[in-house]
PAKOLGU-954922 format. One record per residue (C-alpha): x, y, z. Coordinates in Angstrom, 1 decimal, m for minus. Each point is the difference from the previous one (the first is absolute). Layout:
{{X; Y; Z}} ...
***
This chain:
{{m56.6; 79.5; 44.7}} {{0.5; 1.7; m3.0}} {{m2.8; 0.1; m2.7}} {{0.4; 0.1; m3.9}} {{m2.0; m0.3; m2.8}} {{1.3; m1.4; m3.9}} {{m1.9; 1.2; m3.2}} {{0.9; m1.9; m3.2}} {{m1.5; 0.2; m3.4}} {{1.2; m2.1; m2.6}} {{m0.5; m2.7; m2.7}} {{m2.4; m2.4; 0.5}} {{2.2; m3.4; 0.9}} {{m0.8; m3.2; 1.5}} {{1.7; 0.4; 3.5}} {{0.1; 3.8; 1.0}} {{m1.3; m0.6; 3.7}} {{1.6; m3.4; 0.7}} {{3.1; 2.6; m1.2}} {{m0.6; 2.5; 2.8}} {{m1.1; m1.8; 3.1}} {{3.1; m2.3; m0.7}} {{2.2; 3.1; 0.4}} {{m2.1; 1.2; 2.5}} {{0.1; m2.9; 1.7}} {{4.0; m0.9; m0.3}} {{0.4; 4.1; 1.4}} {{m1.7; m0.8; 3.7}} {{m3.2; 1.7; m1.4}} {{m3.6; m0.5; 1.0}} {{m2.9; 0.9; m2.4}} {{m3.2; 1.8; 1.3}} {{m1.9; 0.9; m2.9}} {{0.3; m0.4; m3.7}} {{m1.9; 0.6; m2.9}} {{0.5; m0.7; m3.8}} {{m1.6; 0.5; m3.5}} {{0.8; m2.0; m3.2}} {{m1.2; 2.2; m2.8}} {{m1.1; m2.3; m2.6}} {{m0.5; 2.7; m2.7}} {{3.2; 1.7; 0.4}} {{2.5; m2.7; 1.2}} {{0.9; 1.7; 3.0}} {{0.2; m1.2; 3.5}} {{m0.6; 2.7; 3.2}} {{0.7; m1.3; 3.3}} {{0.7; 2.2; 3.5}} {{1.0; m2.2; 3.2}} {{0.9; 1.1; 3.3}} {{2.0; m1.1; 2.7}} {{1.9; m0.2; 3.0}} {{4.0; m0.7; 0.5}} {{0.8; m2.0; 2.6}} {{3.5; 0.1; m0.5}} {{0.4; 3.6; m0.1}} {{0.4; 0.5; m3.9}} {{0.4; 3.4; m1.6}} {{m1.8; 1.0; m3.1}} {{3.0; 1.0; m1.9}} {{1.6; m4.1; 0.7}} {{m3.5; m1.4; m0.9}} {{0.0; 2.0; m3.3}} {{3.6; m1.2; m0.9}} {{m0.2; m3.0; 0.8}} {{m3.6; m0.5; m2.2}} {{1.7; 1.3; m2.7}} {{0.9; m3.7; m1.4}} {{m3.7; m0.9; 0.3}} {{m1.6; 3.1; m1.5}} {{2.5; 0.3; m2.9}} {{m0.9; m3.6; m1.0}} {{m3.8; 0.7; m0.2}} {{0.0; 3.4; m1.5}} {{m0.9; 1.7; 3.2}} {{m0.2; 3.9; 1.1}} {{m0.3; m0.3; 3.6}} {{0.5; 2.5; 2.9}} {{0.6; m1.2; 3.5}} {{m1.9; 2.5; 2.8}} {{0.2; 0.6; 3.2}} {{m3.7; 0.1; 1.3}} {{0.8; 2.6; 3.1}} {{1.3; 2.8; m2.3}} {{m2.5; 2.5; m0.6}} {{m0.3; 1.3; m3.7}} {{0.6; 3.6; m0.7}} {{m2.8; 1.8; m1.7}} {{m1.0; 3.4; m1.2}} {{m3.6; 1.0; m0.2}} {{m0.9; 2.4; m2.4}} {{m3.2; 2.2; 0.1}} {{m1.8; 3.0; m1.5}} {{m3.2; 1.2; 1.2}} {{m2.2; m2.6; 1.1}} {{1.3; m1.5; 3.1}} {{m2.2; m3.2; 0.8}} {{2.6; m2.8; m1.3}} {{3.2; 2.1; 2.0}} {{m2.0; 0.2; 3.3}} {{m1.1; m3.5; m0.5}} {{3.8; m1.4; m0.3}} {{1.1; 2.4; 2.6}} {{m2.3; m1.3; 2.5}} {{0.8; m3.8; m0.9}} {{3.3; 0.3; 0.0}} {{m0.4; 2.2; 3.9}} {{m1.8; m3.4; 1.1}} {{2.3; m2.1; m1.5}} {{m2.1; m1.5; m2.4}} {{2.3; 1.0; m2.9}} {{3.4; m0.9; 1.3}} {{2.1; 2.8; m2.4}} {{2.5; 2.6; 0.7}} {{m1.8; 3.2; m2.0}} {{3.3; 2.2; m0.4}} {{m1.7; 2.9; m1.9}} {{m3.6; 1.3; m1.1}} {{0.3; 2.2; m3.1}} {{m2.7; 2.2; m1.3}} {{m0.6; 2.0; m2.7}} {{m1.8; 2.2; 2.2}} {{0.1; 0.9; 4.0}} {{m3.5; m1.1; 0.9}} {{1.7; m2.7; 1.8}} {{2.9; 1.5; 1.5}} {{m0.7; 0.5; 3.8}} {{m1.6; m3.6; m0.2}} {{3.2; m1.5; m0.7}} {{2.3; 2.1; 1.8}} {{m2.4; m0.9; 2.9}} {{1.1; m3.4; m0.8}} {{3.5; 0.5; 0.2}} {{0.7; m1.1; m3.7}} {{2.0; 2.5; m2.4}} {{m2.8; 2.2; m2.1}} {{1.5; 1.1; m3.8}} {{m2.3; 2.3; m1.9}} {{0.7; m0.4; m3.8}} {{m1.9; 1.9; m2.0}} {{m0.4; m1.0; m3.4}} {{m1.0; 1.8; m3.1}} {{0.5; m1.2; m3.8}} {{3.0; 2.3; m0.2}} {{1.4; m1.5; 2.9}} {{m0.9; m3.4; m0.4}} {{3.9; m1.5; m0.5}} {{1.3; 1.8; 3.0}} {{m2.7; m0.9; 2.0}} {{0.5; m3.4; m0.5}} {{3.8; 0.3; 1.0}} {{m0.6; 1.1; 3.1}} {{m2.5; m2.9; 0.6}} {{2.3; m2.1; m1.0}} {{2.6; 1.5; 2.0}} {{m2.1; m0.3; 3.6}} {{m0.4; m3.9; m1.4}} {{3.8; m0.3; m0.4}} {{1.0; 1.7; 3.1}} {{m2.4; m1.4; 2.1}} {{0.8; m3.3; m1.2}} {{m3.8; m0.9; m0.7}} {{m1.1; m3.4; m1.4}} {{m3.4; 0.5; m0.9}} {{m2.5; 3.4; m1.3}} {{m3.4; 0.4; 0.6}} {{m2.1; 2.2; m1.5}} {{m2.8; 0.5; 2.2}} {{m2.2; 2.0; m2.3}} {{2.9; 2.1; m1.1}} {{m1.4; 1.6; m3.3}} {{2.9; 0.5; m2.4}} {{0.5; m2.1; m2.9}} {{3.8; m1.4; 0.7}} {{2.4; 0.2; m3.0}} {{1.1; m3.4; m1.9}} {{3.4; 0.2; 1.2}} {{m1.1; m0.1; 3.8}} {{m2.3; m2.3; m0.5}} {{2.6; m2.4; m1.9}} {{2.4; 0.7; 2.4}} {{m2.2; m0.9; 3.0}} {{m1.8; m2.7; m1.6}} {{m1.4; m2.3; 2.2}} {{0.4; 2.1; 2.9}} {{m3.0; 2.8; m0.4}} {{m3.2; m1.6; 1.3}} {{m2.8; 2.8; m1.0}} {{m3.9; 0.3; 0.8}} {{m2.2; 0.5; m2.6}} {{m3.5; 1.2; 0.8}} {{m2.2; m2.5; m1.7}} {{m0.2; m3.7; m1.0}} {{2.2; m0.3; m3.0}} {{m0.3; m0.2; m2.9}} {{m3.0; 2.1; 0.3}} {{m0.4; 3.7; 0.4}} {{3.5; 1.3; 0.1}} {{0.6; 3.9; 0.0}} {{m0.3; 2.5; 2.4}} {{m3.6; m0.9; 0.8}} {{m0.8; m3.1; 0.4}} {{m2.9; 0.1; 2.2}} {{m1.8; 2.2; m1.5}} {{0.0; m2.3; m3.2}} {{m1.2; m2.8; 2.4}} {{m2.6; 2.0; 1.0}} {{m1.2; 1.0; m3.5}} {{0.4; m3.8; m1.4}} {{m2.4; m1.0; 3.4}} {{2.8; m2.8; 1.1}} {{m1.2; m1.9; 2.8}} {{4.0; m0.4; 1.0}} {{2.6; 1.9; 0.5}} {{3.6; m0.7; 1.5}} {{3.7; 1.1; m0.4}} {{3.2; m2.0; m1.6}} {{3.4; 0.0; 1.0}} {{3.3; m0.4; m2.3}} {{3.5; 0.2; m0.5}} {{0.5; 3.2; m2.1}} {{1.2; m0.1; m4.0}} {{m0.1; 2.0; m3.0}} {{m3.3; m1.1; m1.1}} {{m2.4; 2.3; 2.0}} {{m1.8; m1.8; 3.1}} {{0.8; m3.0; m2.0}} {{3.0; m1.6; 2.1}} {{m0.4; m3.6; 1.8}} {{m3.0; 0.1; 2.1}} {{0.7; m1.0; 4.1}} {{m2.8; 0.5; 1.5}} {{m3.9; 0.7; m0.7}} {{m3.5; 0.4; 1.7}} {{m3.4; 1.0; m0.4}} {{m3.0; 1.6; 2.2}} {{m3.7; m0.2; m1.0}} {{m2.0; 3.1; m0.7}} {{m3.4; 0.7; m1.1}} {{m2.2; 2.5; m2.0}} {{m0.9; 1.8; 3.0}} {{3.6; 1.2; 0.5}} {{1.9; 3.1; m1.0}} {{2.9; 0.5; m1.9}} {{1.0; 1.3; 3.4}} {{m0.8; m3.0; 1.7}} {{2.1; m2.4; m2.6}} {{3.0; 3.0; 0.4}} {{m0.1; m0.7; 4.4}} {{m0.2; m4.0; m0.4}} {{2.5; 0.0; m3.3}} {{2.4; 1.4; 2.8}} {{m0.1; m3.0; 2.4}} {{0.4; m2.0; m2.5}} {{3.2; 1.4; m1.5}} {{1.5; 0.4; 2.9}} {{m0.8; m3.8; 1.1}} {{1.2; m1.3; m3.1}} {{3.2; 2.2; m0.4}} {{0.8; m1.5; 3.5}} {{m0.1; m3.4; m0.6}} {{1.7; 0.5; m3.3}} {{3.0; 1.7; 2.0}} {{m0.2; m2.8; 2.8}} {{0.4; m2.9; m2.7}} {{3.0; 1.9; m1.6}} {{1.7; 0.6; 3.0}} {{m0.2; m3.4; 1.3}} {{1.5; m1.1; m3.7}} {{m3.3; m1.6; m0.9}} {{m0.7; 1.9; m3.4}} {{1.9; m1.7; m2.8}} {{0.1; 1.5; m3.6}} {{m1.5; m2.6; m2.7}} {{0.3; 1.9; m3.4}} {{m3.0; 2.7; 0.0}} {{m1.3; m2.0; 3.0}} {{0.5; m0.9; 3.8}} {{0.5; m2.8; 1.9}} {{m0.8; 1.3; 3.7}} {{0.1; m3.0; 3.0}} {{m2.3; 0.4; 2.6}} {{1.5; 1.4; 3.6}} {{0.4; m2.8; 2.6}} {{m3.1; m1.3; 1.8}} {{m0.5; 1.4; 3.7}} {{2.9; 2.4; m0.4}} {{m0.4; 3.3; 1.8}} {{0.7; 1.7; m3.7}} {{m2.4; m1.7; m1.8}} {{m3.1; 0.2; 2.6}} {{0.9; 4.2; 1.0}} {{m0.1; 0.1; m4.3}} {{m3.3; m1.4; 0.1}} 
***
């Protein structure tokens, strides 16, 4: 039995979800989960469903034949289909905790994606990958090369038809153009709990200021420098008696945990964009996703 997910952000209007499980309804669907925010701030209404057709429907007759419904209520909406694997590319530099993390969730099946290239700025990671049977592209970048760099980036996106980029600690600053081009679809890991201690060195600033917590945050990618829609955040406790050392080794878990379950929400279509914001709906309750993600 075929399984699809809808994601619809629109107005808020009195009869959105009495809209949608009608249609759902009248197409011989079944609905297995569903969630739904009413943002009372900015007027806007998220809401993600899934379900099952028992008649056979296909996502492109579901989506015409919704068109009536969504035009009326001011709807963008995308029909899924909930067995197609996104396509991703992971991009790294030097520091490989985050890359080996995803690689290993996605071996396990934990993080159900279809990595179609690793690109580096460096080879650190090269036999890794390879090993891995994914494509391996070493761009090197340099601030005279910067624009040309990013073409061919973009050109292993393009040809590889990838939906998503992650930068899994990949330490180049990406151009305005890329990032408005991709926006939305760049999650990135940033090494501390934003908003505080950004740069290159965050832990050691932790360290100096005598922080009892640290963590990592995770976010869609903009102009604005670490600044993009946040996905995903945690913390870890430390105390005086540790190192900067020590808050460098358990920073690393941390990243890596939270870039993963910022990756898992997006490819399961639970992130939605709310202004400078997220709304991000929980994974399904006893799902094997949701308990491997911890």
């Amino acid at each position: 039995m075929n399984k699809f997910c809808l994601t619809v952000t629109c107005p808020s209007t009195r009869g959105i979800v009495a809209a949608i499980s009608a249609y759902l309804a009248r197409q011989g669907c079944n609905i297995t989960d569903s969630s739904q925010f009413d943002d009372a701030q900015t007027g806007r209404f998220f809401m993600r469903v899934s379900f099952t057709s028992e008649k056979g429907a296909d996502l492109a007759a579901l989506d015409a034949d919704f068109a009536a419904t969504a035009q009326e209520m001011g709807m963008q909406h995308a029909f899924h289909d909930e067995s197609e694997k996104m396509k991703v590319v992971i991009m790294v530099s030097r520091f490989g905790h985050c890359l080996n993390d995803l690689l290993y969730r996605w071996r396990i099946g934990a993080l159900p994606i279809d990595i179609v290239a690793v690109i580096s700025n460096h080879m650190d990671y090269q036999k890794l990958v390879v090993n891995h049977d994914i494509p391996f592209h070493c761009i090197k970048v340099t601030k005279e090369n910067k624009p040309d760099a990013e073409r061919r980036i973009m050109d292993v996106v393009d040809e590889t038809g990838a939906d998503l980029i992650v930068l899994a600690r990949y330490m180049q600053v990406l151009s305005d153009e890329m990032c408005a081009r991709m926006s939305g679809r760049i999650i990135n890991i940033h090494h501390s709990f934003l908003p505080s201690f950004k740069g290159a060195n965050p832990y050691k600033q932790a360290f100096q200021r005598g922080v009892k917590l640290i963590g990592a945050t995770s976010h869609y990618v903009t102009a604005d420098l670490d600044e993009g829609p946040i996905i995903e955040q945690d913390t870890v406790r430390v105390t005086h008696a540790q190192s900067p050392e020590d808050y460098v080794s358990l920073g690393r878990d941390v990243e890596a945990m939270v870039l993963a379950r910022a990756v898992h929400a997006h490819i399961h279509r639970r992130v939605f964009l709310n202004g400078n914001k997220t709304v991000v709906f929980p994974a399904s309750p006893g799902s094997f996703a949701s308990e491997r993600m911890g």
